[in-house]
N, C-alpha and C positions, 0 to 999 in steps of 0.2 A: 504494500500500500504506500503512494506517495503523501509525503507530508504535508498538507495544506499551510500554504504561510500568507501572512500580511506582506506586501508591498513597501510598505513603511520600514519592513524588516529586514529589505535586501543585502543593505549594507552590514547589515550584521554577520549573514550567511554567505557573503562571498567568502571565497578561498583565495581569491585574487582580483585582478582589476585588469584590462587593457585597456589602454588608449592609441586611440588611431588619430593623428595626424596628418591630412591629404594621403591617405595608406601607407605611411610609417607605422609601425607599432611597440607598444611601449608597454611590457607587463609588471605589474606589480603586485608580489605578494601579499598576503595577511601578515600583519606584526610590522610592516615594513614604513618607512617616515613619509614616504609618499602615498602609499595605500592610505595611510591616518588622514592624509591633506584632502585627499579626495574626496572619501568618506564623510568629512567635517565639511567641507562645502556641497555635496550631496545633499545632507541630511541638513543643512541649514535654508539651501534653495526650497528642499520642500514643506517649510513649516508652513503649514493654515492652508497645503494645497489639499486639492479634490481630486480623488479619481472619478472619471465620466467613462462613458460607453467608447471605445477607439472611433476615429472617424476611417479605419482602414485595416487593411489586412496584409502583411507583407508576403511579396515574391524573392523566394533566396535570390533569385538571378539579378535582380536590380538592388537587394542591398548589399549586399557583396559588390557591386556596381557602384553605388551612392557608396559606399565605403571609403571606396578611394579620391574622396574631397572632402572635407572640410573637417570638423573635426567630431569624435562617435568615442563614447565611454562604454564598453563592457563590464558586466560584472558577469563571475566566472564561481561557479558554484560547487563542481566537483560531483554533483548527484544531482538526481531531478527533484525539484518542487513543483507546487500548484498552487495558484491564485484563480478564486474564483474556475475552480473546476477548470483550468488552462494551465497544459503540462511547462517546463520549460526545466534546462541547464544552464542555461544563459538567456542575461538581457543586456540588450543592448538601446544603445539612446544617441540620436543625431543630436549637437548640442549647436546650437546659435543663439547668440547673447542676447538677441532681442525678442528672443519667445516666452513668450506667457504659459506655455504647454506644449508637451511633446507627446509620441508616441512612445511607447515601451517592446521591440520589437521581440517576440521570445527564441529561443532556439530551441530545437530538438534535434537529436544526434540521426535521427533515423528522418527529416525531413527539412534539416539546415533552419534559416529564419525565415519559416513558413506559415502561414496561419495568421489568426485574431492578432491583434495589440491592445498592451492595456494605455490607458492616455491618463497624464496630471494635467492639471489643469491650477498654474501657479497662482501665489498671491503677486509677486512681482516678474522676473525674466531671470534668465539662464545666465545673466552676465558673470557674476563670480565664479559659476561652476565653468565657465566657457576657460577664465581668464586663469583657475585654477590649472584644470587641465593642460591648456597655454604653455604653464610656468613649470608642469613638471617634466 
């Protein structure tokens, strides 16, 4: 049986972190000074946000595409969770400083980042978590 988790609690359960840069990538693990950095501006972006219904559904083939521009944080889990009855090993997030809400695109091993997304919907924009990632 897969664990059901809150959202809220990703950043708890990662193993790890990547970040993509125009498709550079940059991994960091748990316990590590930059995994801490990310996590803290993660989990500060989202205070007083809402999750909503996705307005979309991802195709591996164009985000693996969309990948290789701009800037997209992973969290990397090690085993599979569920939110809201939606499997995933990984989520991933296109980040731009002037968005109010993003998509959460999920992975699965047996069909890449395919399927539903979950969506936040902020109290302010991605700017910090943009300029974190940026810096690490």
């Amino acid at each position: 049986m897969i664990e059901e988790v809150r959202l809220e609690d990703i950043s708890e359960l990662a193993k790890e972190i990547s970040v993509y840069i125009d498709g550079e990538k940059k991994t960091y693990p748990v316990g590590s000074e930059k995994f801490g950095e990310i996590c803290l501006a993660w989990n500060d972006m989202l205070v007083g946000a809402h999750t909503m219904p996705a307005f979309g559904v991802s195709l591996n083939d164009d985000t693996l595409s969309a990948m290789q521009k701009g800037v997209w944080a992973e969290f990397v889990f090690g085993c599979a969770y569920q939110c809201g009855g939606m499997t995933f090993e990984k989520l991933l997030v296109a980040v731009k400083e002037e968005w109010s809400g993003f998509n959460i695109v999920r992975y699965n091993s047996e069909s890449g980042y395919e399927g539903r997304c979950f969506y936040y919907s902020l109290c302010g924009n991605m700017k910090n978590f943009y300029d974190t990632l940026k810096a690490v």
